[in-house]
N, C-alpha and C positions, 0 to 999 in steps of 0.2 A: 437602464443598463449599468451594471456596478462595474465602473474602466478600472478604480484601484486593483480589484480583484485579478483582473482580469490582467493588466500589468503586471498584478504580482504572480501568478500562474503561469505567465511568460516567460517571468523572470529568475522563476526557479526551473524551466524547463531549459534556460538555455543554461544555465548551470549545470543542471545533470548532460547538457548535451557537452560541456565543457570534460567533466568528469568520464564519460563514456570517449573523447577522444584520446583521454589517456593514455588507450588501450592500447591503439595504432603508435602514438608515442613511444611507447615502453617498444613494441615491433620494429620501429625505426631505429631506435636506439643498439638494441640487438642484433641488429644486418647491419648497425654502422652504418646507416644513411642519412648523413648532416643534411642537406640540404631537405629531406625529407621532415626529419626531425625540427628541423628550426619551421617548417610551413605550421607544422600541427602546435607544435609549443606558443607559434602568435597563434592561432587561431585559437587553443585553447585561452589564452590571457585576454583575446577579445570578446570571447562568449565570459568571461569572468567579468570584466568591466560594465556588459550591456547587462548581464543577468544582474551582478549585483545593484546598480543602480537603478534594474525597475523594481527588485525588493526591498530597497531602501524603507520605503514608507508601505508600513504594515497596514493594511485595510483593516477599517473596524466593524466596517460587515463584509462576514465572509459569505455571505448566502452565494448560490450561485444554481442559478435556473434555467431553463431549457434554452433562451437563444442565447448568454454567456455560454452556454458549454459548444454551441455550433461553432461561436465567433473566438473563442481559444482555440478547440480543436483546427480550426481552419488556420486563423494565424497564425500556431503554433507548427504546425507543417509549414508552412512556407517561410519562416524566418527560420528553421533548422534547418532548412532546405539550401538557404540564400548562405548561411553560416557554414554550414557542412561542405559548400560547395568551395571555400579556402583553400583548404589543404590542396588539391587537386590544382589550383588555380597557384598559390604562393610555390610550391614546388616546380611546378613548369612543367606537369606529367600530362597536363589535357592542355592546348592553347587556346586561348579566348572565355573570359569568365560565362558563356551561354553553354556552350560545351558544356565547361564546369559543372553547369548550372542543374543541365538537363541529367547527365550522369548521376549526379546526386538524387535529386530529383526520381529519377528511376531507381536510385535506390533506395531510400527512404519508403517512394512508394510499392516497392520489391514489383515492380515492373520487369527489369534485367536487362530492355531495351539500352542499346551504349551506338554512344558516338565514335568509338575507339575501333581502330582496325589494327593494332598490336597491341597487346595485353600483356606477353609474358613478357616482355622488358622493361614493364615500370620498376619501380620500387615492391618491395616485398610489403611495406608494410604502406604505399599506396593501392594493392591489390587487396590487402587484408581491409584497409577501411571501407571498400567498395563493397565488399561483401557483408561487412559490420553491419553497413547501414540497412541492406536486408534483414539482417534479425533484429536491427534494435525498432525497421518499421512493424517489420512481420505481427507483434502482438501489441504494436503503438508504444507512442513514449506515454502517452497518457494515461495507461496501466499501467506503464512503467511508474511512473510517477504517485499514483493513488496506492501503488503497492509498498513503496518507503517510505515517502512525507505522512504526516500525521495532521491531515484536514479534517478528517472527524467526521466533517457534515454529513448527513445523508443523498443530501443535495448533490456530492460529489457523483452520484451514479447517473445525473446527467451527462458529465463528461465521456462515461463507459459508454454509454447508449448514440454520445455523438461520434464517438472515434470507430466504434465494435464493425464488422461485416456483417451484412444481415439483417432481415426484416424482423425479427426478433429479438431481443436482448434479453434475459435474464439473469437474477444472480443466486452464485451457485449457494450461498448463506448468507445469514442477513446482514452483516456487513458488507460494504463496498470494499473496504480496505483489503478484508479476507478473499474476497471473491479474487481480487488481484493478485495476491500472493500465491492463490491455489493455482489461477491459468498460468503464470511466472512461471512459477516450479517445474510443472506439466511441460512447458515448453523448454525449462535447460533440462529436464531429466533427458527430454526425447532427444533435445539437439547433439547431447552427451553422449547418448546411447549410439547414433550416428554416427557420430565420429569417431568410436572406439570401433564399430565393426568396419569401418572405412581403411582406418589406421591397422588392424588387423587381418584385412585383407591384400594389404602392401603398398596401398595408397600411399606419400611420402607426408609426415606427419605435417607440417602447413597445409599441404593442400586437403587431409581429413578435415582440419579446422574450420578452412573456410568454408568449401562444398558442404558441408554441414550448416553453419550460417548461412548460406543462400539457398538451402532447401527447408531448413525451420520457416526463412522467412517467405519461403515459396517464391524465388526471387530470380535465382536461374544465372547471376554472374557465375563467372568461374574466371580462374587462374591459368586456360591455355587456352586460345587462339578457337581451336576446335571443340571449344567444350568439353561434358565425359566423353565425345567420342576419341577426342585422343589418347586416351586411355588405354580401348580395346580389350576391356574388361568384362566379360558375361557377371563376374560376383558383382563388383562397381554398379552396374548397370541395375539388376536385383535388386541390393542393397536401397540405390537411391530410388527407384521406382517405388519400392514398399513406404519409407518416408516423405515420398510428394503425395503418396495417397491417403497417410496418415495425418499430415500437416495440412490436408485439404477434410480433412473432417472436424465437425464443430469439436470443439474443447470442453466445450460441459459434459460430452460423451465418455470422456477418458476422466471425469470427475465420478461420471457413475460406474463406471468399471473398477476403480480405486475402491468405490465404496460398495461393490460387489453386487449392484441393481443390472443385471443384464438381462432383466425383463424389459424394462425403459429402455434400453441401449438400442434391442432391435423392434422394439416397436415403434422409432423413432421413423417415421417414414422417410424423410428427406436422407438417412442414413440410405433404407433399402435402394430407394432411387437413385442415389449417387454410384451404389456398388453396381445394379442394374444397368447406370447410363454406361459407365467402364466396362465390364465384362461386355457386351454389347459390342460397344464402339471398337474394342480390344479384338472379339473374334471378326466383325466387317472387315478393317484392316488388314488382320492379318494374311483373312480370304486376300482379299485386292492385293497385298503386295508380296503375294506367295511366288511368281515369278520372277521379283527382284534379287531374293534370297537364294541360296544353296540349300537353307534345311527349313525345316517348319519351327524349330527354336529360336533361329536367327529371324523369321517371319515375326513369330510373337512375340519375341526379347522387345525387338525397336518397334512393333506396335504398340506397345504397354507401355512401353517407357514415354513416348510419345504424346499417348493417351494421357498417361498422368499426368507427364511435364506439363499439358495444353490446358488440361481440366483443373487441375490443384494453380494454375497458373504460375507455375516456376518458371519454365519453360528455359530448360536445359537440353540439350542436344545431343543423339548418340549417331544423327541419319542426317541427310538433307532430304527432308520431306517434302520439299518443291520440286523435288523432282521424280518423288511419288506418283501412281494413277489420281485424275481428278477427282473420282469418289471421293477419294482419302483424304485429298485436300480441302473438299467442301464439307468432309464430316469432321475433320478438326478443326475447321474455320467456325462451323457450330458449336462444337464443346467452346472456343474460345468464348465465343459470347457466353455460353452456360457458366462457367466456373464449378466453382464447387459449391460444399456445404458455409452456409451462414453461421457465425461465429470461429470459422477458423482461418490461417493468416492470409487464404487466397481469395483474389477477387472476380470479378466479372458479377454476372448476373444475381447469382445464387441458385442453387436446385430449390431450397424450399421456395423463392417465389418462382420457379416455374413448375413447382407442383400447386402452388397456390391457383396460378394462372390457369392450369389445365382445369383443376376443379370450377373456374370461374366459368371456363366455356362450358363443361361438361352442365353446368347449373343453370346458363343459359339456354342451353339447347334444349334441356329438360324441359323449363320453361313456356319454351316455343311450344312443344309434343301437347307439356299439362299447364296451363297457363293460370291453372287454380293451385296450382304445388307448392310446396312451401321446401325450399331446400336450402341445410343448412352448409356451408363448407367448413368443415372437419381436418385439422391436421393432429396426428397424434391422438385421436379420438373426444379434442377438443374442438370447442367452435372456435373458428376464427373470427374475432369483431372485424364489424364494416369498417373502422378507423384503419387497421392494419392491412385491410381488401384495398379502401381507397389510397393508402402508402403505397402496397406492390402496385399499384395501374400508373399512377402517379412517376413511381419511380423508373418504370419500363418504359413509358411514353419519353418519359425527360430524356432517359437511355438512347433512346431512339433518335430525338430532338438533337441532343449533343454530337452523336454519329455524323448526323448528317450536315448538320451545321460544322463542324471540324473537318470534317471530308469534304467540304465546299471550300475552306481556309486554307486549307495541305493541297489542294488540286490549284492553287495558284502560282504552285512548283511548275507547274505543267508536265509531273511524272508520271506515269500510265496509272490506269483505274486500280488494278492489283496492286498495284505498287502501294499508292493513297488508303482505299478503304481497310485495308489491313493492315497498316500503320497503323492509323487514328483507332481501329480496333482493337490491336493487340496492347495500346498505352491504355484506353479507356477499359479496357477487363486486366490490364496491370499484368499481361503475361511476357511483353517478350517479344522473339518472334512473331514476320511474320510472313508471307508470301511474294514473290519477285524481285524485286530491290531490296522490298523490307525481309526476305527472307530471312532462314536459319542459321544461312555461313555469310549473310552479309550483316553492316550494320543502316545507322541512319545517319552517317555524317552529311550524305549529301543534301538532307533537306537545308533550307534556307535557315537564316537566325527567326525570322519569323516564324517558320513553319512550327521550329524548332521547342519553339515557346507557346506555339496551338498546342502541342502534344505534350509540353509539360502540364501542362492546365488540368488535358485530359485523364494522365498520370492520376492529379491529384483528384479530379472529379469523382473517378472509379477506385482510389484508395479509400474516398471520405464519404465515400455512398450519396456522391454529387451535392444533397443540402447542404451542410455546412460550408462552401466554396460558394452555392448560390446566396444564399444569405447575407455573405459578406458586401454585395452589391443591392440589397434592398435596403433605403433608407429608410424604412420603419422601423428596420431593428436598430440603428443605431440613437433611435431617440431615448431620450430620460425616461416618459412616460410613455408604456407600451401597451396597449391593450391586444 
């Protein structure tokens, strides 16, 4: 285990996280909010003191290999997590540093879940950091990071592989460095482009800003109380629906549409699946909730919108969907777990491992029928190695494991069943909402400080695609010699 490194990767991340609080700085400074201003100004001088002093001493080897990149990725979310969560705490805008903790936390990992039951009275620029921190999770700091510093290694592409969504990683050219800069881009041209047609359709320009930042990051904060539904905008509505479902598609897709391969683009199956799982779920809904509605526009607006916010896992609000028909509620409670596509900023399951999974059974049953058959599983008219088969089974099982074990630690609230498994599911697929307590128009303050810190876990388990979090608790990784 090389710790120098690994210190010093720390210790430049919380520097850029120092640098990145800036941002809210200069915001505070501009609404003339002193008390605001002086939270973030220590908090930035604190991440400068820790950052600097774990890069004081330069490592002389910089290799870095598959379990250093688990064990940064993992530690480095949680001490920008434990840092991030200052400002909120030295201002006095959240009480108690657990709050703090978990808000941050939600946002980093663009969960959107909050403890907060008034929002538009904070500070301007403690609403803007809340939203920050979804974009600056949304594509990780540690692309962030491989994109500006100058590491070189090649080795570095373990870090991409340990931070990325998804059961596949690739890079888009043969640099690491490059590959980071190209998904960077791709992600402020879009977030830009959002917020110009936001702000152009009357939205007030802060709030273009942010909603934009928490739907890049597929994150789902917002700046009023009631979400976009207080808005009561069909354009708004539109607008952000097309961007959760954009931001819910892998990124290497929008690298080949740049470079004009839109033969690749839709032969990418986990794409068709994704549009198939939406348009789908989008008309069921709409059927089921065509009673609640006046028109059949207003039926499909807040089914689509719904759809995406649940599936891209931004999980922004235009309805109170708990009080939807049960269909509607069991078939979002499913996309929940499903998520989106692999490689882009949203979490939960991923569609490519559950197209991976269907071909698994579809192979097994085969199987059963021809028991002499040889069947290969194909995604994208490639073979899938067994290594990446045993990953998705591995990762679904664990999925499963964590659910319920989490949902056994949140039931010690003793808050009804809906209440619990839809919590601990909507933090472990990073969306947001979720059903009864935890529903749309409520938040999670009531859980316990305990609880509270189960579901940060889970946050981070389903941001970091659960290994790197497990790993930091086996002590084989942290020995010298490791076979």
């Amino acid at each position: 285990m090389n710790f120098n490194m690994i210190a010093y990767i720390l210790g430049n991340i919380i520097r850029i996280e120092a640098a990145l609080l800036a941002v809210p700085a200069f915001v505070s400074i501009w609404y003339q909010e002193a008390k605001a201003a002086s939270a973030f100004v220590a908090t930035i001088i604190a991440c400068l003191m820790v950052g600097t002093v774990l890069v004081s001493r330069e490592p002389e080897n910089k290799r870095i290999y598959g379990r250093e990149g688990f064990v940064v990725v993992a530690l480095s979310w949680i001490v920008m997590s434990v840092l991030g969560a200052l400002p909120f705490y030295l201002s006095g805008s959240i009480s108690g540093y657990v709050n703090c903790f978990f808000e941050t936390v939600s946002g980093f990992t663009t969960t959107g879940a909050s403890i907060l039951q008034e929002i538009e009275t904070l500070p301007k620029s403690i609403q803007f950091w809340r939203c920050f921190t979804h974009w600056i999770g949304g594509m990780g700091i540690l692309v962030f990071m491989l994109a500006i510093m100058p590491l070189g290694d090649e080795r570095t592409m373990y870090l991409m592989k340990a931070e990325a969504p998804g059961p596949l990683v690739s890079k888009l050219v043969p640099k690491v460095k490059s590959t980071a800069k190209i998904l960077y881009t791709i992600y402020i041209v879009l977030t830009l482009v959002e917020m110009i047609l936001l702000f152009a359709g009357g939205m007030p320009f802060f709030d273009s800003v942010v909603h934009a930042l928490s739907t890049a990051g597929t994150g789902g904060f917002s700046v009023k109380n009631s979400s976009i539904a207080e808005y009561n905008s069909a354009y708004f509505e539109y607008v952000i629906t097309a961007f959760m479902l954009l931001f819910g598609v892998n990124f290497n897709l929008f690298y080949l549409m740049l470079m004009k391969d839109f033969k690749n683009v839709w032969k990418n199956e986990e794409l068709r699946y994704y549009i198939a799982i939406v348009c789908i779920a989008t008309a069921l809904i709409t059927i089921d909730i065509s009673r609640y509605y006046p028109t059949v526009e207003g039926s499909f607006r807040h089914a689509i919108f719904q759809v995406a916010a649940i599936m891209s896992t931004t999980g922004f609000v235009t309805a109170n969907f708990d009080l939807w028909p049960e269909f509607s509620k069991t078939l979002l409670y499913c996309l929940l777990l499903l998520g989106a596509c692999g490689g882009s900023t949203a979490g939960g399951i991923k569609v490519s491992r559950f197209v991976i999974l269907l071909k698994m059974i579809r192979r097994e049953i085969s199987h059963i029928v021809h028991p002499r058959s040889v069947n290969l599983i194909k995604l994208d008219g490639y073979k899938v190695d067994e290594d990446s088969i045993r990953s998705v089974t591995g990762f679904i099982i664990l999925y499963v494991l964590i659910l319920l074990g989490s949902f056994m630690l949140v039931s010690l609230d003793n808050f009804d069943f809906i209440t619990n498994v839809t919590a601990v599911t909507t933090c472990l697929s990073n969306v947001g909402p979720g059903l009864a307590m935890a529903g749309p128009v409520e938040n999670l303050s009531f859980f316990s400080g305990f609880a509270k810190i189960v579901l940060c876990l889970d946050m981070l388990l389903g941001r970091l695609e659960i290994f790197p979090i497990i790993m930091l608790f086996a002590p084989s990784i942290w020995r010298k010699s490791y076979m």
